[in-house]
C-alpha positions, 0 to 999 in steps of 0.5 A: 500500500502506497503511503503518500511517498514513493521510491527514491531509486531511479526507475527502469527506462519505460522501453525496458519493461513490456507489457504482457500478451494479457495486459495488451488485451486488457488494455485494448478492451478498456481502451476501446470502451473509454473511446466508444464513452468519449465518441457519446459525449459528442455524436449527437451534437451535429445531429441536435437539429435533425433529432428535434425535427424528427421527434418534434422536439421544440426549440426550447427542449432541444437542448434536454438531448444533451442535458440530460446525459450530462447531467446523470454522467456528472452527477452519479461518476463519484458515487459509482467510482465508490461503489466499484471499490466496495462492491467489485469495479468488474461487475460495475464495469459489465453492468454498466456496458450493459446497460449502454448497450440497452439504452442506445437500442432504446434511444434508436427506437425513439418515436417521442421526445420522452423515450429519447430523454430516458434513453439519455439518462440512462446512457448517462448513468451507463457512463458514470458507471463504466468510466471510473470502473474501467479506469480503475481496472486500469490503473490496478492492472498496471503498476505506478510506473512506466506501463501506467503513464503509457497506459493512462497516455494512450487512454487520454489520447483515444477519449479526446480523439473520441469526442472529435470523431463522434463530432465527425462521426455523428454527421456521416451517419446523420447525412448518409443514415439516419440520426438513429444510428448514432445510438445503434453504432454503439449495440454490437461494440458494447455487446462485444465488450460484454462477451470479451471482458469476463474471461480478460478482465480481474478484480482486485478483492476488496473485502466490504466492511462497511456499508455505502456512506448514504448521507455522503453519497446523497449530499454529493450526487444532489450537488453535483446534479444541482451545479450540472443544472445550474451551469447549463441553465446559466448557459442557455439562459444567461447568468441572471436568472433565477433557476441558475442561481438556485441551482447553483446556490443548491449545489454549493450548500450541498457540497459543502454539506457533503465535506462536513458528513465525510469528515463525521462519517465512520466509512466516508465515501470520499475520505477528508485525508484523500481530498487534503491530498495535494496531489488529488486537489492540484491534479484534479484542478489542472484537469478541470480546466483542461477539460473546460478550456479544450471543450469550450475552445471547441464550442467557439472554433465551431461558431466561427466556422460556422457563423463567420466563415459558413462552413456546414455542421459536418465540415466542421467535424472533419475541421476538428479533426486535426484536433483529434490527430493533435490529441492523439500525438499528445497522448503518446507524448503524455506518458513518456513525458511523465515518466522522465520529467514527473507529472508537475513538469508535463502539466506546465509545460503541457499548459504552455503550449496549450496556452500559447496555441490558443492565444494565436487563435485571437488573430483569426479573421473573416476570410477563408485564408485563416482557416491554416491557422486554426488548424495549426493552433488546434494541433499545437493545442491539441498536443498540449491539452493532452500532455495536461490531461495525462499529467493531471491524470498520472497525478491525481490516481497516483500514492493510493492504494488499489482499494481506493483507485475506483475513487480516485478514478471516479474523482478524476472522472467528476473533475472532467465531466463538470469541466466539459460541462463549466466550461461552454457557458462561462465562455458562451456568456463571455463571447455574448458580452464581447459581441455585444446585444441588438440586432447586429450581435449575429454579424459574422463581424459580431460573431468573431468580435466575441470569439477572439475576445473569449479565445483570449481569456481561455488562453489566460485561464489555461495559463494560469491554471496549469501555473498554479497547479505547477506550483502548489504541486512542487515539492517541498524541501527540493524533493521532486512532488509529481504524479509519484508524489514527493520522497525525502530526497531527490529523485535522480533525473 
């Protein structure tokens, strides 16, 4: 069991130690149950239109199709992430596969808006089960070390290359096929995992001794849901109104109520010593706004391709992916970055990049010429996030024991989904400002005014994320404090 301090001999070179011909396979199942996840959270964005149009969604509810999902994913990951350690992750795991299997049948199947929305929700509690129990699988199969960072990198590297190809992907199969195979894609490769993962996948054996923390996990899964609310509201409907700000007002009141409970309980669902862990709170921030910063910058690329240039939605899509390339690159980049230099100096130097990529961004104008541009930054920037993302992973799950890794997992997971989630309205409300209101709020010469101006203060938040992050994460005394967290003495470079 891992104590908070790691060895202080100089580890293997990574090329030196191989994965077995097993864990190759274990990696390739979680590997591609992460991806088919990650593609989820997008396919249906190019395809929101055409989804409304058919079930008779009105404008107004249109968005519930991609609410919904977020809010079950985001609201219920630290709770099944707990429930996986106490109960067994490979049975949360292959339950959760199941029921995303179902539930896309369901939501292909659709006649009403109703049965599509449960269809959402379902997918969404789905994800928030498999996600941090594959990741946990992950992590317990492979060691602190070399094999780990390489895996979490190319695990990184395929969910944010996910999200761009679901972005792509979802407006093939809706201008080839139809709208429903955005959910039918995902039948036959969630039945596939359930056949393949009994006989590949092992759990470590966790011995419950206590039972589920209710009052924790009530405090905090009504949090999570009210500020997920809260933050989607404020987006649609802007940061002055009512509903967001009870929301938000609720998720914070239960939040701080759940950090109260956790440190009365006697089996807390999250114990206070792990969210002391600076590791654990500096990880997680750098991933939250990696996350809500690579997302959001997505959301603006996409009204300046679409508003100012007038690309259509799928051209968009194939845009974005170099983007996807870009993350891919980072990802193979991510672990081996780790494992040489640590996960504080990977986050810096992955948020610099990043930050200085997307600054470039401001200097877009109207002419079609300028699209060279933005698929150079998104590149760049794409390498970057993901250098941040691996850091902030390795970092976050790294020092704790494999009983506690579904936790770990489950945090880092609840750290992505809500930066997904923060990230779109806190930049739409600042390109609305920038762009200004009235009638001519929607000129193409509008629309780019407010994307350069948020393109900006994504590039500043970026920065200064990854800089605190960086510096709350040193080490004290000279000792090296990274994804393998401080030792008493120098570790040998």
């Amino acid at each position: 069991m891992s104590t908070g301090t790691v060895e202080t001999a100089a580890r293997p070179a990574s090329s030196t130690i191989r994965m077995t011909p097993r864990q190759k396979l274990v990696l390739a199942l979680l590997l591609g149950s992460q991806f088919m996840i990650a593609v989820d959270f997008s396919i249906l964005n190019v395809a929101l239109p055409v989804v409304g149009e058919g079930l008779g969604f009105s404008l107004a509810r249109l968005q519930w199709i991609a609410t919904a999902f977020a809010l079950a994913a985001a609201g219920f990951t630290l709770l099944f992430g707990r429930i996986a350690d106490l109960f067994g992750r490979k049975r949360l795991f292959i339950g959760g596969m199941v029921l995303l299997g179902l539930s896309s049948a369901l939501g292909g199947l659709a006649t009403t808006p109703e049965v599509l929305l449960t269809a959402r929700v379902l997918q969404g509690l789905a994800t928030a089960a498999v996600t941090p129990a594959g990741l946990a699988l992950l992590t317990t199969t492979f060691r602190e070390g070399p094999l780990r960072e390489r895996a979490l990198g190319l695990n990184g590297a395929l969910m944010s290359a996910g999200f761009t190809t679901g972005a792509i992907l979802g407006g093939l199969l809706t201008d080839l096929l139809s709208w429903r195979w955005a959910f039918f894609i995902n039948v036959p490769v969630a039945a596939a995992v359930v056949a393949l993962a009994p006989a590949l996948l092992t759990d470590s054996r966790i011995v419950c001794k206590h039972r589920l923390d209710v009052p924790g996990a009530v405090t905090v899964t009504g949090g999570l849901l009210a500020l997920v609310y809260g933050l989607t509201r404020a987006g649609e409907s802007g940061w002055t109104d009512p509903f967001a700000l009870t929301a938000l007002l609720a998720g914070a009141v239960l939040l701080v109520a759940f950090w109260f409970v956790e440190q009365r309980s006697a089996a807390p669902l999250v114990p206070v010593r792990i969210m002391r862990r600076r590791s654990v709170v500096w990880g997680n921030t750098a991933g939250l706004i990696a996350f809500a910063t690579e997302t959001s910058l997505v959301f603006l690329l996409t009204l300046y391709l679409q508003e100012v240039l007038g690309y259509s939605a799928l051209a968009t899509g194939l845009a974005f992916g170099v983007l996807g390339l870009g993350t891919v690159v980072g990802g193979a980049l991510g672990g081996r970055a780790v494992g040489r230099y640590g996960g504080r100096a990977t986050i810096l130097t992955g948020g610099a990049v990043q930050a200085a990529a997307t600054l470039s961004l401001v200097a877009l104008g109207t002419s079609g010429g300028w699209l060279y541009l933005l698929l150079a930054a998104t590149f760049v920037g794409g390498v970057g996030n993901m250098l941040l993302i691996v850091g902030f992973m390795v970092t976050a799950t790294s020092g704790l024991p494999d009983s506690e890794q579904g936790l770990a997992t489950g945090l880092a997971t609840m750290t992505q989904q809500v930066g997904i989630t923060l990230g779109i309205p806190v930049m739409s409300a600042v390109a609305a400002a920038r762009a200004g209101a009235g009638a001519g709020a929607s000129s193409p010469d509008a629309v780019l005014s407010g994307v350069t101006g948020a393109v900006l203060v994504n590039s500043l938040l970026v920065l200064a994320g990854s800089l605190l992050a960086g510096r709350a994460l040193g080490a004290p005394k000279g000792a090296r404090g990274t994804a393998r967290a401080t030792t008493k003495q120098p570790h040998p470079l």
